[in-house]
C-alpha positions, 0 to 999 in steps of 0.5 A, a space after each residue: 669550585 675550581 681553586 688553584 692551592 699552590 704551587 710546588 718549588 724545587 724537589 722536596 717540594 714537589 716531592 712532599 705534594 705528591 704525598 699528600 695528595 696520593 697519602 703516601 702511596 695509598 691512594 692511586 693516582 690517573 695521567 691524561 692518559 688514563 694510566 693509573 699509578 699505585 704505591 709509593 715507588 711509582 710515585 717516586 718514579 714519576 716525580 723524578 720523570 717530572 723534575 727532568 722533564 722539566 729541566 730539558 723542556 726549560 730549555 736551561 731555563 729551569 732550575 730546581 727552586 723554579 715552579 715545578 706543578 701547579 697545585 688546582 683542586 675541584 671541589 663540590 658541596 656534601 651530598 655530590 656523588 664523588 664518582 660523577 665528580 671525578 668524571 666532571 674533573 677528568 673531562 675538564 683536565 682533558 680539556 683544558 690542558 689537552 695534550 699540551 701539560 702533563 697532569 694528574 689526578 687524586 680524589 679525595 673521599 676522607 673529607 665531608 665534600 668530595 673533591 679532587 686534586 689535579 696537578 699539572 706539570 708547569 712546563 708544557 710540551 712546547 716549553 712554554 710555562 703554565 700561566 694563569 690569568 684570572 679570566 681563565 679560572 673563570 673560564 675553568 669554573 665555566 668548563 667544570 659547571 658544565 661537566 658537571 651537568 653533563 654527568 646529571 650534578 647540578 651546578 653554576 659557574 657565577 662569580 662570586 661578586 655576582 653571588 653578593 661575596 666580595 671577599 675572596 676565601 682563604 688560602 688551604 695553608 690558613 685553613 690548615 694552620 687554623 686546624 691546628 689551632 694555631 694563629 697564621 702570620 698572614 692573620 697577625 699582620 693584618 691585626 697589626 696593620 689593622 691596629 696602626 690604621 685604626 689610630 688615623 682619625 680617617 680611613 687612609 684613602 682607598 688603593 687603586 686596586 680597592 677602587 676597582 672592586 668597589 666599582 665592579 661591585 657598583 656596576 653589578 648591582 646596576 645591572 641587578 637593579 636594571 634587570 629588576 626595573 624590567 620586570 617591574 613593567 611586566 603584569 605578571 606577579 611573578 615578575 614583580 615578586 622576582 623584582 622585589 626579590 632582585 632589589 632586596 638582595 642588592 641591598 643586602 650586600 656587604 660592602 665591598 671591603 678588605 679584612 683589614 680595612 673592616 677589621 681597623 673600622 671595627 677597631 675605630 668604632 670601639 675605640 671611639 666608643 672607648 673615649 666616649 665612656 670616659 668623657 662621660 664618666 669623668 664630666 660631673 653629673 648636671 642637676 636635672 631641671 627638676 631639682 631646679 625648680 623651686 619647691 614650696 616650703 614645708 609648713 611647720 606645726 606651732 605658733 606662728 612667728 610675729 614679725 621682727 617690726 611688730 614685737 616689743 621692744 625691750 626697755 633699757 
């Protein structure tokens, strides 16, 4: 996984991430030039050295709530060796920024999946500030994929899309909020947002932004399908049983939705199942056509009953 994680703001800022990501000192940090720093003087040293390179590279343009680094972690599942992870992402650093940004390295081994942080300072050498596109995160996972076989770690760059995921992964900031068992603003306004959503009779029509993941998605489960239908021509049982698995996960993937949209869907269908349980509670229970039905009387044992015409009638 290649992620960008943020991006640090004035001197404070950049100050507190060069903390963490070196544990106030105690882990070392490596520049593109495969110097290795330690302790904490060195990392203050080198924050300062950042801060000023970065106002004169500005050329005036630069101010101190400006972006200073971008935050960008690489990251692998548990079981990965860290050493050859940290190989993977020093080639990648090397070769996606070159000699054009300074950057650093910090891996991280407390954690149950080894990975490591890599900051880059936001004004290059030419003053020209780093800016990312989303291509080129997919061109990075690409990059980092390939390194990472290099050094002998199996790994693939697909996007997420193509892997059935429509939704993007939460932000480290939720993650940490989350940890600490706390609930992130970012989650009460979608709840809230969601809630006012769910009162409309009918979903609000579709963003343009939605419209476009909807048709992206529709396009790659075409081409999952297509692919699928050309194996099916085949004679070869393999292929035909990679069809039938081609098509069973095209049908199983999730709709393409936002957490608040499938949040008001869900608090839509619960209200309407709301309402519907009091309607039935409150409309009085219809007698059953049984209890319709007309039943034979009961015979009662005795004297049968003369008829009213064929009694005597009493003398006066």
């Amino acid at each position: 996984m290649v992620k960008i994680t943020g991006r640090t703001r004035g001197e404070q800022h950049l100050k507190k991430h060069l903390d963490y990501i070196t544990r106030n000192g105690k882990l070392s940090l490596e520049n593109k030039d495969g110097l290795v720093l330690t302790g904490r003087d060195n990392v203050r040293a080198l924050h300062d050295d950042w801060l000023q390179d970065n106002a004169v590279l500005a050329r005036g343009k630069n101010n101190l709530q400006a972006v200073q680094s971008v935050s960008i972690i690489l990251s692998m599942p548990p079981g990965n060796p860290p050493d050859r992870v940290q190989e993977a992402a020093r080639t990648w650093a090397r070769e996606t920024f070159s000699d054009r940004y300074d950057w650093l390295m910090a891996r991280h081994d407390d954690k149950d999946h080894p990975h490591v942080h890599v900051t880059v300072r936001s004004v290059g050498n030419d003053g020209k500030r780093l800016r990312v596109e989303p291509k080129d995160l997919q061109v990075w996972r690409e990059r980092f994929a390939r390194e990472l076989r290099r050094h002998g770690v199996e790994a693939e760059a697909t996007p997420r899309q193509a892997r059935g995921l429509v939704r993007k992964s939460d932000r480290i900031e939720i993650h940490k909020i989350e940890k600490r068992g706390k609930v992130p603003t970012a989650r009460l306004r979608d709840a809230d947002l969601a809630a006012k959503e769910a009162k409309t009779v009918a979903p609000r029509p579709a963003y343009g932004w939605e419209t476009e993941i909807r048709q992206r998605q529709r396009a790659i489960q075409q081409a999952y399908l297509d692919r699928a239908e050309l194996l099916n021509t085949g004679d070869d049982p393999a292929d035909k049983q990679l069809a039938r698995d081609i098509k069973r996960f095209v049908a199983e993937m999730p709709i393409a939705t936002t957490r608040r949209a499938a949040l008001a869907s869900e608090l839509r269908e619960v209200s309407n199942e709301r309402h519907e349980h009091e309607r039935l509670r409150r409309t009085p229970n219809q007698p059953s056509q049984e209890n319709l039905t007309e039943t034979p009387s009961t015979k009662i044992d005795g004297p049968e009953i003369e008829d009213r015409d064929k009694r005597p009638t009493r003398r006066r």
